[in-house]
N, C-alpha and C positions, 0 to 999 in steps of 0.2 A: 454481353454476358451478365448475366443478373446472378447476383448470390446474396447470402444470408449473413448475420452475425460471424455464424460459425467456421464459414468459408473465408469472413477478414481475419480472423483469429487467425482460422491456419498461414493465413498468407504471411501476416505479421511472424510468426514461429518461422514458415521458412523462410525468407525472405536473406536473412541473413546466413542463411543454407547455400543459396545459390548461389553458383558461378559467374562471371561476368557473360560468358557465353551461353548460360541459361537465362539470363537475364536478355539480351539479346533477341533469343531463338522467341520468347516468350511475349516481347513489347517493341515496340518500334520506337516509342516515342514517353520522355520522362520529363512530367512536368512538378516543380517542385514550387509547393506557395509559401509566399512569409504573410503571414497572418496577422491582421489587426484590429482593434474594436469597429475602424470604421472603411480601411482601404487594405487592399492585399494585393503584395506585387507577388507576380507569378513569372517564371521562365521555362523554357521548351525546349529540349534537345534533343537528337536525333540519336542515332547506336551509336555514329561514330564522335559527339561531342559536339556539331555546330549549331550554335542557338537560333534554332527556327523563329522564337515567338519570345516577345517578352515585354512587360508594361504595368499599369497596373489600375485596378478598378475596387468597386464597391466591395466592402466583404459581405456578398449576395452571391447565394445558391448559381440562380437565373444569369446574372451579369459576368460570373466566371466561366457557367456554361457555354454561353453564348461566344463571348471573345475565344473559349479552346477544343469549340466542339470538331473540329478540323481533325484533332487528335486523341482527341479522347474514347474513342474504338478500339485503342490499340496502344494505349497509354499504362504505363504505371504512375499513379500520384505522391509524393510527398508533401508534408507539411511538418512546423514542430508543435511541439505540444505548450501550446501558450493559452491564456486565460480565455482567449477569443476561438481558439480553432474547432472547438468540440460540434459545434452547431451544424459548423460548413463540412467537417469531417461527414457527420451523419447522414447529411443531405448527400455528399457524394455515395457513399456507403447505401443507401438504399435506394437510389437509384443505379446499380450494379454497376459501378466501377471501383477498381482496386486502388486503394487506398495504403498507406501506411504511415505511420507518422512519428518522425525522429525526435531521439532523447535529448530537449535542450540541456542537461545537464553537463553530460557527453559533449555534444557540438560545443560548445564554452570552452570545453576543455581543450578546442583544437584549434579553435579561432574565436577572436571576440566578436562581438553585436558588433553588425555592421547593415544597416534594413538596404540601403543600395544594394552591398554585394549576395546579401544570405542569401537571395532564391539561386541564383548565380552558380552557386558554392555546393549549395544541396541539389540539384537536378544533376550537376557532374558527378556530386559523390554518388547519386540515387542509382545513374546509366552504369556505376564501376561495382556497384554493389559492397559500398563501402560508407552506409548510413547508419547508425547507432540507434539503435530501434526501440521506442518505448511500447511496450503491452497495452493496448487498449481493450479493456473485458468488455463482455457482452451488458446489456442491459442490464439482464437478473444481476449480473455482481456489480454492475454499476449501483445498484438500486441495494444490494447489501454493504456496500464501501459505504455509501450515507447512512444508512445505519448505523454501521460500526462507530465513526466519525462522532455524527449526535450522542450516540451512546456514551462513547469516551469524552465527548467534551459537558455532557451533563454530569460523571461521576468525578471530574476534575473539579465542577464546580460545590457540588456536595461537598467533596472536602476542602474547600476553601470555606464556605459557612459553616463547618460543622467546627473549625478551627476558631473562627470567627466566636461561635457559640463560647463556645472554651473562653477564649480568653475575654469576653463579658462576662461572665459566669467568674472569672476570678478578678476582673476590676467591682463588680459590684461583693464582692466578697462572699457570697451563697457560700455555704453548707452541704453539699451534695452526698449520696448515698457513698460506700464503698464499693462502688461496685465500676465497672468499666463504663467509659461515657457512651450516650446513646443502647446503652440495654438497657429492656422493658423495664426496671426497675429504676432505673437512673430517668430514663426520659419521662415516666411518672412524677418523678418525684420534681423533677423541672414543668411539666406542665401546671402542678399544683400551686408551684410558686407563679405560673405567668395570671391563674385566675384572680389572683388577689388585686386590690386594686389601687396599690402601691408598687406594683411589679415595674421594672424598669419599661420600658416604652421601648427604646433601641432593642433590648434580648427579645421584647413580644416579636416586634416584626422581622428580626432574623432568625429565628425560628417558625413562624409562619413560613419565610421565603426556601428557608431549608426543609420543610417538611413539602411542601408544595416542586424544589427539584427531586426529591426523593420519590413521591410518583410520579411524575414523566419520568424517570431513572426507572421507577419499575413498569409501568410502560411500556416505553419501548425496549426495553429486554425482553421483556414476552414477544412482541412483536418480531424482533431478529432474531429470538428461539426457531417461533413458529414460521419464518419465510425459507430460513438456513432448513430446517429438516425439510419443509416444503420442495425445496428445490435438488437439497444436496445429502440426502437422507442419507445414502449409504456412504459416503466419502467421509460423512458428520459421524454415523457410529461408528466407522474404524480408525477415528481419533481419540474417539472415546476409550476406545481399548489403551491408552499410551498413561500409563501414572501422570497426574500433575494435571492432565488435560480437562479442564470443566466446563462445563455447559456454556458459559462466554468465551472462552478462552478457541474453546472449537469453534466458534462463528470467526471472530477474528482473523486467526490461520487459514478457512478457507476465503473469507474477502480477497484474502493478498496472495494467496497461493497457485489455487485452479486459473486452467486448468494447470497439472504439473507437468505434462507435456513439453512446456516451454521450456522448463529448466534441462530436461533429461535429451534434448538437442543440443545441448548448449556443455557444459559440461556437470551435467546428475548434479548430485548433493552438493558441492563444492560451488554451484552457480547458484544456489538457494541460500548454502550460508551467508554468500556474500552480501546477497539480498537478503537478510535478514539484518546483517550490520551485529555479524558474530565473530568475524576473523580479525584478527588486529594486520592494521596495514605494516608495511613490510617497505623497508628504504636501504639500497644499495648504494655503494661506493669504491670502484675498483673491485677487492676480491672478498671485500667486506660487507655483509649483510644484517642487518639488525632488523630486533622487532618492534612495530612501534606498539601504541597504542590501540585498542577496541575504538575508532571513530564513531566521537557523537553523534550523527546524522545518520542514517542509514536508506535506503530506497523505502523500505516501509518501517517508520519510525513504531504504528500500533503494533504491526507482528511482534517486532522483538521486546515491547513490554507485554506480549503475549508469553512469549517463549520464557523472559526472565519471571514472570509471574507463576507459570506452570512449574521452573527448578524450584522456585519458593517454595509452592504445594508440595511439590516430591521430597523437599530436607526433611519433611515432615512424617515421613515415612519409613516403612520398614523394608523396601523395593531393594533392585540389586543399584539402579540409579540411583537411591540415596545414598548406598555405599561409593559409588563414585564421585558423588558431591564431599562424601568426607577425606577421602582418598587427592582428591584435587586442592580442597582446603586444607590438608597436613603439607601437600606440596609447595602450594604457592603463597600459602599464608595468608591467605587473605580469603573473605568468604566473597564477596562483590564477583573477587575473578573464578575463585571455583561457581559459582551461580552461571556466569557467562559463558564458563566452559562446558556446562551441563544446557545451556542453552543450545550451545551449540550443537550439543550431544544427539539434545531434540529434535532438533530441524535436519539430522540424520534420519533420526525415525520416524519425522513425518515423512519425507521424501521417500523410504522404505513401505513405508506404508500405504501410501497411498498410488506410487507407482504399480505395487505388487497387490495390491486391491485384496491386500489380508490382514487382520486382527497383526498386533505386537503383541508377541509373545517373547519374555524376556531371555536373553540366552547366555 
């Protein structure tokens, strides 16, 4: 059975849809790989759980094939998502077999690293239909997540020399305009002093090295403008329609988001905020319940400095969403959590938005 990108997407979406007896009706046979730079042990089991097959060889396309082609007509595969697995995932993947490939985060959290038992562990949970599924996008948003990525790690670096700038700029004691650092009038007035030929030597070459990330920085922005509307035109202007949401900030959200499908199987908005790393985690004890903290890490750490950057844009404004950022900060006193709660607000109305494939219109 040969299929497309599109077709592992959906599998990945349902997969954790299915019942053990649709799992069953569907595969005979589940082989689960632990994946490594240079050997991959694999294991094989049957509907009802005895391990046909198991050992382990080169991490090569060819030499996996070979030792499992017995079962692989009638196979589902697993693997986790480790620094090695992308290559041999793809190879299985376009050569038409079904693929999917579990959340190490998840797995950790249920057992430790153990390379003897993991394929072991995972082919049983695969056959029970009880594996922890990580998303694997297609190419194109493969290819817009590196964008995103270089983007955000060249504007990270911008401002670490542009800080840099500053504070040579006040060890050598300069004089600077009144004006805010880096406007056209400020960065004149600093280029005039680097032509002299007394000019500090360290300020010349950090500001060469800072104006030189500042176009690759514009750059590739044009470039993840122009591939985002290229691919994802209409999903990109009905985010547009959302206050706060800017021309970067809509590439971002769709890198990590589409398709949104995945979430609205799972449970709709509620399974997007979590993946944004907008709910504060939640700790029980007996008949007592407390709230914790907004967890620093989140599944996609760039979305939600997307989403906290778009409530930034919106306080700025005269929206009914600005009204709820001030209504939130008279609550909770503090503007950081009203910001997160309007974050969170957002990632309602993407998920509204783009499920229901209409403009926001505020109500």
């Amino acid at each position: 059975m040969k299929h497309g990108h599109q077709t592992a997407q959906n599998l990945q979406i349902e997969y954790e849809q299915l019942t053990t007896q649709e799992l069953h009706k569907r595969y005979r046979y589940f082989i689960a790989k632990d994946v490594h730079k240079r050997s991959t042990t694999y294991n094989v089991r049957d509907r009802m759980g005895t391990i046909l097959d198991h050992g382990e060889t080169a991490t090569d396309y060819q030499d996996l094939h070979d030792r499992l082609e017995p079962y692989l007509d009638s196979a589902l595969i697993v693997m986790e998502a480790s620094t090695s697995y992308y290559k041999l995932y793809q190879a299985f993947l376009e050569n038409g077999y079904d693929v999917v490939v579990a959340n190490t985060i998840k797995i950790r959290s249920l057992f430790p690293k153990d390379d003897n038992i993991d394929a072991r562990r995972l082919s049983d949970m695969l056959r029970l239909g009880s594996v922890p599924i990580s998303f694997i996008p297609g190419p194109e948003t493969q290819h817009l997540r590196k964008l995103v990525r270089t983007r955000h790690s060249l504007m990270q670096e911008k401002v670490r020399w542009n800080n840099r700038i500053q504070a040579l700029i006040d060890l050598e004691g300069l004089r600077m305009p009144p004006f805010n650092a880096f406007t056209k009038t400020w960065t004149r007035a600093l280029v005039t002093y680097l032509e002299r030929p007394n000019a500090s030597y360290e300020l010349k070459h950090t500001f060469t090295h800072y104006t030189r990330v500042e176009r690759h920085l514009e750059e590739i922005s044009k470039e993840m403008l122009r591939y985002t509307v290229e691919h994802w035109r209409e999903e990109y202007e009905f985010l547009q329609t959302i206050p706060g949401m800017g021309r970067i900030t809509g590439c971002y959200v769709i890198a990590d988001v589409l398709p949104i499908e995945r979430f609205a199987v799972k449970k709709g908005q509620k399974s997007l905020r979590r993946y944004v790393g907008v709910v504060p985690a939640f700790s029980s004890s007996g008949d007592s319940v407390s709230q914790g903290r907004i967890p620093k890490g989140s599944s996609r750490k760039l979305l939600r400095w997307a989403l906290v950057e778009a409530a930034n844009a919106i306080t700025r404004t005269k929206t009914k969403l600005a009204q709820f950022y001030k209504m939130k900060k008279k609550q909770k006193k503090c503007s950081g959590k009203a910001k997160i709660a309007l974050a969170h607000k957002l990632s309602d109305i993407i998920y509204h938005v783009l499920t229901t494939k209409k403009p926001y219109v505020a109500s």
